[in-house]
Structures are given as C-alpha cells and as structure tokens.
C-alpha positions as semicolon CSV with decimal commas, in nm:
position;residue;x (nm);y (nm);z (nm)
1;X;14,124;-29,675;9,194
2;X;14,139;-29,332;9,394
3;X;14,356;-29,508;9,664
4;X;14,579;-29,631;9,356
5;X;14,606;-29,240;9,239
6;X;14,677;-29,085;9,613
7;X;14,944;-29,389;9,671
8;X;15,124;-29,327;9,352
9;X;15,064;-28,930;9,408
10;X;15,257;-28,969;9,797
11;X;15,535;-29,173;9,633
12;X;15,613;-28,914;9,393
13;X;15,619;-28,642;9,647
14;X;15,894;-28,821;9,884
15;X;16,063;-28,891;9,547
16;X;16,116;-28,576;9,456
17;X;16,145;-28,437;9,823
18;X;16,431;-28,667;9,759
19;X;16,585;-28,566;9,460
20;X;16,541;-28,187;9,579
21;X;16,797;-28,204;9,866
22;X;17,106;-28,022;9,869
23;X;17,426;-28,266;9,793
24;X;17,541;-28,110;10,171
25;X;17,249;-28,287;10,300
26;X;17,443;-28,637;10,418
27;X;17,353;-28,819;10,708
28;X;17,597;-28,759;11,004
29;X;17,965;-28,962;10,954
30;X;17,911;-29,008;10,591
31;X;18,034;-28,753;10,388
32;X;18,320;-28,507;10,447
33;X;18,414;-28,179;10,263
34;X;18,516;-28,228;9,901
35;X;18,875;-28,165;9,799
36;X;19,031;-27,862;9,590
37;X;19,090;-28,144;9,298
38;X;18,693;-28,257;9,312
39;X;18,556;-27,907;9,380
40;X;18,732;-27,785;9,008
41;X;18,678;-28,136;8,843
42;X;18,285;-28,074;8,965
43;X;18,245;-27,729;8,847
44;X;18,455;-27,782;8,476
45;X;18,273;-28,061;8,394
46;X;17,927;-27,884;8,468
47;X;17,999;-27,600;8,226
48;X;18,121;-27,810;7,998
49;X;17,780;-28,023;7,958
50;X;17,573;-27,707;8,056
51;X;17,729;-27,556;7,705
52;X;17,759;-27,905;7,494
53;X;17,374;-27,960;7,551
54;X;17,167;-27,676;7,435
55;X;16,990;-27,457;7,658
56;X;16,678;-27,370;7,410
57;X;16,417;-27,595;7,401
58;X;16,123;-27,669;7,126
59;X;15,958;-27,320;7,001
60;X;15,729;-27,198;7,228
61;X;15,816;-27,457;7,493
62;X;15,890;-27,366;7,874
63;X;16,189;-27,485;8,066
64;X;16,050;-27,680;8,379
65;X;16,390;-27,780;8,505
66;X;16,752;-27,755;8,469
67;X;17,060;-27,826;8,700
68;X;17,182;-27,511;8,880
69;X;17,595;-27,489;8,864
70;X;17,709;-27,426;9,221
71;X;18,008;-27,477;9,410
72;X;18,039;-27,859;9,538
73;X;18,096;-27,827;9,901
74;X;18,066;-28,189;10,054
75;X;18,095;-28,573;9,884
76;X;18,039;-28,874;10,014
77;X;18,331;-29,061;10,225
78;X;18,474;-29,296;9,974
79;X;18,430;-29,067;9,686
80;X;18,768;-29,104;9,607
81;X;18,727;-29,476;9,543
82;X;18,548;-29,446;9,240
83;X;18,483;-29,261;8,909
84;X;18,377;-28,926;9,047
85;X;18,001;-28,854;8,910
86;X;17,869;-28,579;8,809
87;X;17,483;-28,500;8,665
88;X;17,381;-28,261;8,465
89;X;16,929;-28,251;8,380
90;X;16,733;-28,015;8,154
91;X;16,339;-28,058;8,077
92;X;16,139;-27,863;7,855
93;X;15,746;-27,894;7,828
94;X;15,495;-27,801;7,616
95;X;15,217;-27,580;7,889
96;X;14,944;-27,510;7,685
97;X;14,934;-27,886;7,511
98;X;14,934;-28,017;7,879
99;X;14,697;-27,801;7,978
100;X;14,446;-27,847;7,708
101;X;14,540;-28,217;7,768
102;X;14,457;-28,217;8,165
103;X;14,077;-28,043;8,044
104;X;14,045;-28,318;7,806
105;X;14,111;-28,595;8,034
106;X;13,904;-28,433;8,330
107;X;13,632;-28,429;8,095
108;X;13,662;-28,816;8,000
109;X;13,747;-28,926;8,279
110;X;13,402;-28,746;8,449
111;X;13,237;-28,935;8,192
112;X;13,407;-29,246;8,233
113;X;13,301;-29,241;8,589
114;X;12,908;-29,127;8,494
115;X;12,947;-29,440;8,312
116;X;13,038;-29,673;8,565
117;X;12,796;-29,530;8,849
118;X;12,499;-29,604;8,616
119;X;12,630;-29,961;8,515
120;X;12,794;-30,071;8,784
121;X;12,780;-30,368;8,968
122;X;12,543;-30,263;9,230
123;X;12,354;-30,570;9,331
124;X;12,681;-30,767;9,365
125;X;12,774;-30,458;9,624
126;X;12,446;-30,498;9,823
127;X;12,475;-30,899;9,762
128;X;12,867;-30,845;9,935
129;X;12,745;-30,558;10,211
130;X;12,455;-30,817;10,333
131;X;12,683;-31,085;10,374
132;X;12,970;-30,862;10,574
133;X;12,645;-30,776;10,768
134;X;12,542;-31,131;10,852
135;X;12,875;-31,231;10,889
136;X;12,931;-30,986;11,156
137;X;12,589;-31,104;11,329
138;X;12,700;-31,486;11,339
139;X;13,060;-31,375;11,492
140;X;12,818;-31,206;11,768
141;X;12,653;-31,514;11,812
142;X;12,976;-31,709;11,810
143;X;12,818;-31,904;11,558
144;X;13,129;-32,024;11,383
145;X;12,997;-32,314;11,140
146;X;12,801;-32,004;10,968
147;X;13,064;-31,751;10,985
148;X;13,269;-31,996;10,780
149;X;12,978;-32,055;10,522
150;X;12,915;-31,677;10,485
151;X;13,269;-31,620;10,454
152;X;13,288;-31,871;10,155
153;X;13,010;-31,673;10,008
154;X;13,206;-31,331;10,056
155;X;13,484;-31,412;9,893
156;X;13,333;-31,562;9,588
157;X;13,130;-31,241;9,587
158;X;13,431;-31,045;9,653
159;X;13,613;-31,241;9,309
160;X;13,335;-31,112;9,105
161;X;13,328;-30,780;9,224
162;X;13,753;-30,714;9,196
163;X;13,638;-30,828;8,818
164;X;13,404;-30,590;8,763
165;X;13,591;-30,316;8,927
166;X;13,924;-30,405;8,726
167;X;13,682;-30,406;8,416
168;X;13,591;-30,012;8,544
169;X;13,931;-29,943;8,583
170;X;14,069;-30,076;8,257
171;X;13,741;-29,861;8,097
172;X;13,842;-29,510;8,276
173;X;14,211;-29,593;8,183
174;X;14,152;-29,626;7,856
175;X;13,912;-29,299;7,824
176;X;14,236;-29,116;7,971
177;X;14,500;-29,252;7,772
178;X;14,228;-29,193;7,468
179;X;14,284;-28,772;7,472
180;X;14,622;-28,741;7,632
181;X;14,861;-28,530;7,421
182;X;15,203;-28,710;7,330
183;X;15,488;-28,492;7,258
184;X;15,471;-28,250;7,489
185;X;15,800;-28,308;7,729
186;X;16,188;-28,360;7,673
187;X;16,419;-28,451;7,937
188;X;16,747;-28,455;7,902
189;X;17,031;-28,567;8,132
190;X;17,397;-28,644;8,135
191;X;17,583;-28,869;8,387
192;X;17,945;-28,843;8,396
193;X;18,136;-29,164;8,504
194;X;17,784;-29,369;8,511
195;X;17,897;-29,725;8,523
196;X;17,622;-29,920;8,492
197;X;17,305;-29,889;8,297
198;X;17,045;-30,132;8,301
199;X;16,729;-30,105;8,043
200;X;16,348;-30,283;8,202
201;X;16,208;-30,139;7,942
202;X;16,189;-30,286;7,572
203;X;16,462;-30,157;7,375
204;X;16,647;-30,184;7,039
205;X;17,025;-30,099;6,942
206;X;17,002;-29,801;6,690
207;X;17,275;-29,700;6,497
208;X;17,609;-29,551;6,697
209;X;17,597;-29,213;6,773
210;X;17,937;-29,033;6,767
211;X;18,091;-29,365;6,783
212;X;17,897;-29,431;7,118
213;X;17,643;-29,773;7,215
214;X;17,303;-29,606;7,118
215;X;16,971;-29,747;7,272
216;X;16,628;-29,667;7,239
217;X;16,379;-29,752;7,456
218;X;16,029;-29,816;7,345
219;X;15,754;-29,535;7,488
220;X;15,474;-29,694;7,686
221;X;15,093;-29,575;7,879
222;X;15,183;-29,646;8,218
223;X;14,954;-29,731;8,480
224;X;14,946;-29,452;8,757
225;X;15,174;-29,131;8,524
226;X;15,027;-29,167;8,208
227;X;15,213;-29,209;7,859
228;X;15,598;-29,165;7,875
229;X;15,789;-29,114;7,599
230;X;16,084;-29,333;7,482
231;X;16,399;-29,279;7,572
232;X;16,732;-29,218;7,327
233;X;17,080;-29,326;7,534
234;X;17,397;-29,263;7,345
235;X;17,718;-29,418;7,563
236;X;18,097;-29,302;7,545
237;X;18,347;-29,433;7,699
238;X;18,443;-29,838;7,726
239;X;18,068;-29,962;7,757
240;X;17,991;-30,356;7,683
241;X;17,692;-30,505;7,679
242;X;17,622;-30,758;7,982
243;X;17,572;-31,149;7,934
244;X;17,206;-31,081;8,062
245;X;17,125;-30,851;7,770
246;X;16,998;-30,558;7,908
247;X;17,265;-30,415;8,148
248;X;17,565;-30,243;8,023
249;X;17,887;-30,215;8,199
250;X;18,166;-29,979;8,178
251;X;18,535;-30,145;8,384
252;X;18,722;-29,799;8,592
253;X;19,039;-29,809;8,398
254;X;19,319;-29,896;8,621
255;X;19,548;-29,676;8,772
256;X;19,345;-29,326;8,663
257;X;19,209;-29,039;8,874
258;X;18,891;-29,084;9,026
259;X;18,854;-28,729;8,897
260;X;18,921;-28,813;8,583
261;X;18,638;-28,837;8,279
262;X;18,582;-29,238;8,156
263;X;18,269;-29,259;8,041
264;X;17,950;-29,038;7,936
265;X;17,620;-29,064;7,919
266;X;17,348;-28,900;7,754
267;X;16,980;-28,996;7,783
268;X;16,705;-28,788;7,578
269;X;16,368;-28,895;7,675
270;X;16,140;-28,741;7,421
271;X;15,957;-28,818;7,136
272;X;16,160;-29,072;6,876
273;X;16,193;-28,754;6,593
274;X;16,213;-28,520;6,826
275;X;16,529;-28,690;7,013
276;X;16,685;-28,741;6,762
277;X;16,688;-28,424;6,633
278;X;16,796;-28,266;6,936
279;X;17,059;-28,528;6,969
280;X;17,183;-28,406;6,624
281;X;17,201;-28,029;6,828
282;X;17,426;-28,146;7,103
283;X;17,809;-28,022;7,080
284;X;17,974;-28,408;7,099
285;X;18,302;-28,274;7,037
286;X;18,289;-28,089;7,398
287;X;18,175;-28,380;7,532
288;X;18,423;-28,613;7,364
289;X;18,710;-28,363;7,491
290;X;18,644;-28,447;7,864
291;X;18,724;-28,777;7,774
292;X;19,030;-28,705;7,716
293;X;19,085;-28,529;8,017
C-alpha cells in the first residue's frame, strides 16, 4: 500500500514539474518565435476569458491557482497548421475544510492501520517467510526437485496473503474515503480551439448551455487522490458527437486563420450545484464574441 502512495505521489510531482514549465521551454529544433499575428491573438483572447470567467471564488475560499497573462514569446513549429490554442485555468479551494479533512483522515487511517497490525495475517507471513527461507536453503544445496515443491507452496501462500492484504487495503480505503470532506475545490478551465474531447469517465448529456453540447461527468473515490468531483463541460463551436460515443469532434473550418476562434471550451469541475451555479456566473456573451472573431 505505502509503495502504491509514494508511486502515485512521484507521478504527480513530474506531472506537475511538467505542467509548470514555461511555454519557451521547447526542446531544441521544435519551436520557433511566435509571430506579431499569434503574439496579439494569444494575449486578446486571454483577457477576454480572464474577464468572461469570474475571478472570485466561493466565500471564504482561497485561490490555489490561476493562469498568469504574459506575453507569448515562442510556439511550436507547425503552429500555424492548426487552430491556434490557447488555455486559460482558475482553482479555488476550501483550506480550512481540507485541513480539518487531512486531521480526520490521519486519524482513521492510524486506526485503520492499529486495526490491521492486531488482525492481520501473521501466521500466513511466518508460514510464507519459512518457506522463502527453506527455499533459499534447497537452492544452496542445488536441490532442485524441492526448490520446485517449496516454490508451489510459496505461491499458494503468496495467493492468500495478496487476499488478505487487498482485504486491508480495501478496509483503510474505505476508513479514508469515510471522513473526507466533498465540496471543497473548483477548477475551472477554458481551451480555445480544443478539437477533440474524449469522456472515460461516466457521463450524461444535460441540457445545452448557451446553445453549446453540455456534459457532465459523474464524481468518483479514486484509488490513489481521493474523491474528485464531477465535472460540467459546456462546448461552442461545431462539436459532434463521435460514432464511439464518448469522443467529441470539432472539423477546422476550411480556409480560416489558424488564429482565428472556432470552438470553446469550458470545463467546471466542482460540485454538481455548485457548477452549475458558477456556470450561470460566467459572461457567455464575451465568450460567444470571440467566436465571431
């Protein structure tokens, strides 16, 4: 379980290591400095979402993250080739519901763990460390007929204990999930000339937004980050819905500026109400004008 927790903990770092570099930051030979026509396209379409999506979050919640508006200095080498994107994040959290959260969790999960020391499967352990030990003894010996028997023997051992382990697991999961607090983040992001959005998650339809395909997704207890709330997607622009049912496509329109605005989309990822009151907030006329642009 710990190596689960430092795994998942690494992957997140180099994630966001990631995510944190500078657009400048291309590899050698594949970017080159962005144009006049890309630098203004970059920086109008920035304010405009920066001022369409509201920059106060829930009462008494702190802002964690939000895009800083800067000059675009360098693009990729076939920008020009394709709808010109541009991104736009802001994420609000609730600190003192997290934090009373995190105490709440420690505290179960201390117990969860008292728990499974005194229960645990402790003379299947010895039963598996006896055989590693005699297994080890016969490969001294070169003793191969009874390496092969005690090796039979570890891994049915070895079954029983991944069993009871899992069991352990599913047990201090549970405690976890038990006192987490829900409601306590928003993120919200908008991706200009996004093309393709595919949903893994369950989903529904909801009723259009401004005209635009609106999706939910459903919210879910993950494994290794702990509950995530749902996420609201409202799409402008020439979106269809994929044969495969959970992708959605938007064509380039032939002929226009790759700095040009086709399509918009806006993801909230917050609680259902909560989303969809913010949603309600958002200035959709702004963001319907760069369409037209």
């Amino acid at each position: 379980m710990l190596h689960k927790l430092l795994k998942s903990g690494i992957l997140c770092c180099l994630l966001l290591s990631l995510l944190a570099l500078p657009q400048a930051a291309w590899p050698d030979g594949e970017s080159r400095p962005a144009t006049q026509a890309e630098k203004d396209f970059h920086l109008r379409v920035l304010n405009t979402l920066a001022k369409a999506v509201p920059g106060a979050g829930p009462s008494g919640w702190e802002l964690v993250d939000q895009t800083n508006i800067a000059a675009l200095e360098r693009v990729g080498v076939d920008s020009e080739e394709y709808p010109f994107r541009v991104d736009y994040f802001i994420e609000w959290q609730d600190t003192a519901r997290i934090q009373e959260s995190d105490k709440r969790q420690m505290d179960a999960g201390s117990a969860s763990l008292d728990q499974s020391m005194a229960s645990g499967p402790t003379d299947l352990q010895k039963k598996y460390d006896d055989l590693v030990k005699e297994f080890g003894q016969a490969i001294e010996k070169n003793d191969m007929a009874e390496a092969q028997r005690l090796s039979a023997q570890m891994e049915e051992v070895a079954a029983k204990l991944n069993t009871a382990y899992a069991a352990q697991d599913q047990q201090f999961n549970e405690a976890l999930a038990s006192v987490e607090a829900h409601d306590v983040k928003m993120k919200v992001a908008v991706h200009v000339n996004d093309m393709n959005r595919s949903f893994y998650a369950d989903f529904t339809e909801e009723p259009s937004v401004q005209g635009g395909l609106t999706v939910r997704t459903a919210a879910e207890q993950t494994e290794h980050y702990g509950w995530k709330e749902g996420e609201t997607w409202v799409l402008l622009g020439p979106w269809k819905r994929g044969q495969d049912g959970s992708d959605f496509e938007a064509t380039p329109k032939a002929g226009t500026p790759h700095v040009a605005v086709q399509t918009i989309a806006v993801k909230v990822e917050a609680d259902k109400a909560r989303a969809d009151a913010f949603i309600r907030s958002i200035d959709w006329a702004a963001l319907k004008g760069l369409l037209k642009n």
